[in-house]
C-alpha positions in Angstrom: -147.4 24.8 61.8 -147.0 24.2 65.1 -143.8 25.4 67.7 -142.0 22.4 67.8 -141.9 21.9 63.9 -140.6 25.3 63.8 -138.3 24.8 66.2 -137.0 21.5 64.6 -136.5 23.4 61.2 -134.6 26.1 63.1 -132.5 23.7 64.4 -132.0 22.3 60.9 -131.1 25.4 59.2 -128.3 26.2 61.7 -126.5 23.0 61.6 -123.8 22.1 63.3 -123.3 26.1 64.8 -126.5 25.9 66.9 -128.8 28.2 68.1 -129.3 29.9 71.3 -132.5 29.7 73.6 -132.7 33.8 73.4 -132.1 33.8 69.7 -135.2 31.2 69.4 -137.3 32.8 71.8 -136.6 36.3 70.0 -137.3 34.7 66.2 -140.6 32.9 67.2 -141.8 36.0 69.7 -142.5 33.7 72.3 -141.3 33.7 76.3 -138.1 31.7 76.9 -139.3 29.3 79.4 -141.6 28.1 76.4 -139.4 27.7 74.0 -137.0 26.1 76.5 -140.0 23.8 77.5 -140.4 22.8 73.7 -136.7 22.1 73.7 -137.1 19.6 76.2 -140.0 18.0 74.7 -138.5 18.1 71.4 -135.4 16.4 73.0 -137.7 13.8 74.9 -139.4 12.7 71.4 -136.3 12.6 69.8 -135.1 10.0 72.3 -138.6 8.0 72.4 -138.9 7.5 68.7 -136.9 4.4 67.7 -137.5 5.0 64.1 -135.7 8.5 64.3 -132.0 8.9 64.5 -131.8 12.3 65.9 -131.1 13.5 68.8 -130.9 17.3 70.0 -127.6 18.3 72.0 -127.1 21.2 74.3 -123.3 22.8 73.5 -122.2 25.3 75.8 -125.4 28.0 75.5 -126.7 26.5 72.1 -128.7 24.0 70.9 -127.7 21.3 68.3 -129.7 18.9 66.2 -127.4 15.7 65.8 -127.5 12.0 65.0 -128.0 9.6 67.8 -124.6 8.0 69.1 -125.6 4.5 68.4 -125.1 5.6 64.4 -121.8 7.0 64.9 -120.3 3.5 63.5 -122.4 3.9 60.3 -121.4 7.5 59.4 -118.3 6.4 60.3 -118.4 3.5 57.6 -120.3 5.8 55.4 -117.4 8.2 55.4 -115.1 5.7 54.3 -116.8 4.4 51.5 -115.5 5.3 48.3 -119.0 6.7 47.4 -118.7 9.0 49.9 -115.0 10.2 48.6 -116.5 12.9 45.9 -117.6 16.7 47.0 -120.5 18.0 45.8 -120.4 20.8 44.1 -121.9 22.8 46.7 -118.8 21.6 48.9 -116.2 22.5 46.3 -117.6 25.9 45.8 -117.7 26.3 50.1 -114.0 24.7 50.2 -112.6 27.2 47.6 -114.2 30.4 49.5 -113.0 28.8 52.4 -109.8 28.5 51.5 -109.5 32.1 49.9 -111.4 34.0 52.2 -110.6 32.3 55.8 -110.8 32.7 58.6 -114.9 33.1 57.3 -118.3 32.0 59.4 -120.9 30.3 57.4 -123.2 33.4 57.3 -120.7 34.8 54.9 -120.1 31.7 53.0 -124.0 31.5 52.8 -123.6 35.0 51.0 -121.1 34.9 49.0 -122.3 31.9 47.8 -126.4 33.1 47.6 -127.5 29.6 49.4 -127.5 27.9 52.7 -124.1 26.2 53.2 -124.5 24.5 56.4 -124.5 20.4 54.8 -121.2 21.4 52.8 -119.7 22.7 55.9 -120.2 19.6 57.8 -118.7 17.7 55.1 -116.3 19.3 54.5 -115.5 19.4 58.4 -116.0 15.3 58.4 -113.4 15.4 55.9 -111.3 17.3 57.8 -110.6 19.7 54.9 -111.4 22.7 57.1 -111.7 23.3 60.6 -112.7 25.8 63.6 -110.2 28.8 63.5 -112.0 30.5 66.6 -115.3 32.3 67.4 -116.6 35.8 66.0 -116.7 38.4 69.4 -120.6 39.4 69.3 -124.1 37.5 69.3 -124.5 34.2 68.3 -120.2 33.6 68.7 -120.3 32.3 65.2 -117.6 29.7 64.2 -114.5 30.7 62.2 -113.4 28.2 59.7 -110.4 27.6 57.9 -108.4 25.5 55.6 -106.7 22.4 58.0 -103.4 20.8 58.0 -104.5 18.0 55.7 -106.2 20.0 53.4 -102.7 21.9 52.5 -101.3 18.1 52.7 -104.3 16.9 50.5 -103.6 19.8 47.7 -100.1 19.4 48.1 -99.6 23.0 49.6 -96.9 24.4 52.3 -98.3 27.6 51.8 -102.1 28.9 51.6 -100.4 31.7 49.3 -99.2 28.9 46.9 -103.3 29.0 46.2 -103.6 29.6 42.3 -104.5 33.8 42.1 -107.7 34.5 41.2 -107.4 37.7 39.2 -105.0 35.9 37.1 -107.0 33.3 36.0 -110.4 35.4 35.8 -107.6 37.8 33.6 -106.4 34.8 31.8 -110.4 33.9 30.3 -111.0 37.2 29.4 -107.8 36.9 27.1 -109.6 33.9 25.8 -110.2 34.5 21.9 -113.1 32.7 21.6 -115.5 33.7 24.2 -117.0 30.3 26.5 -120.0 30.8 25.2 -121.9 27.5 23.2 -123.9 29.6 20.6 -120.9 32.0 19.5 -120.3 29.8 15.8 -124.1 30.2 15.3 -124.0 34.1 16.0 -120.4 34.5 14.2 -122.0 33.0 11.1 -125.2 35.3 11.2 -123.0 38.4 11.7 -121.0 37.1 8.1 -117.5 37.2 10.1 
């Protein structure tokens, strides 16, 4: 495993937030004119190698891993296509924590939700269903992100508190007679009820 691979897969894991040269340097124990060096090499590869579309950006003090530009009118297309129009799961779950939780940084949403989160994020910010609220105040200036204008628009919301409560409806399935479970006939029969 060599340093630009594990830079690369850094850069990856981040997404669309970035990483910072010191924050690299500091997680692969290595000087910062190396690791800044890499960059720079990692960026030059990038741009040599017609078969890849990335490219690696530098935005304000972090580092990015993007497309290149000349794809921007497929991802556009791609976007539009009505077999892009469905969220994952993995999106729906990041919207909804989003949406309840905001303004939130995808650290938390990464823990809440017990995975990585970064790919929902971006779609859901190519969608425009969230967006950047701000910046945390501390290390790493973490993005804040937050329902948008067309996602209240979308879901037919003027309010964020017109969201459905959660309590009730987690209240509402405990009411539930028959528990959700798929094996409760089998059990209830055993037990002679």
């Amino acid at each position: 495993m060599n340093q630009l691979s594990q830079i690369e897969a850094m850069l990856f894991v981040v997404g669309e937030e970035g990483i910072s040269l010191e924050e690299l340097a500091f997680t692969l124990k290595r000087p910062t004119p190396e690791i800044y060096q890499n960059i720079i090499d990692l960026r030059e590869s990038y741009e040599e190698n017609e078969t890849s579309a990335l490219t690696l950006l530098e935005v304000g003090n972090h580092f990015v891993l993007s497309t290149k530009k000349k794809f921007a009118p497929l991802l556009k297309e791609f976007a539009r296509s009505p077999m892009a129009n469905r969220l994952s799961q993995a999106a729906l779950e990041t919207l909804s924590i989003i949406a309840y939780k905001q303004p939130v940084t995808r650290s938390e949403i990464d823990e809440l939700r017990g995975v990585q989160s970064s790919g929902a994020v971006q779609t859901l910010v190519a969608r425009q269903l969230i967006e950047e609220k701000g910046r945390v105040d501390g290390p790493g200036r973490a993005i804040l992100y937050g329902t948008s204008a067309y996602f209240m628009d979308y879901f037919g919301l003027k309010d964020i508190e017109e969201l459905p409560d959660v309590q009730k409806m987690e209240a509402d399935l405990a009411d539930e007679e028959e528990p959700l479970d798929l094996f409760y006939d089998r059990f209830k029969e055993e037990d002679g009820q």
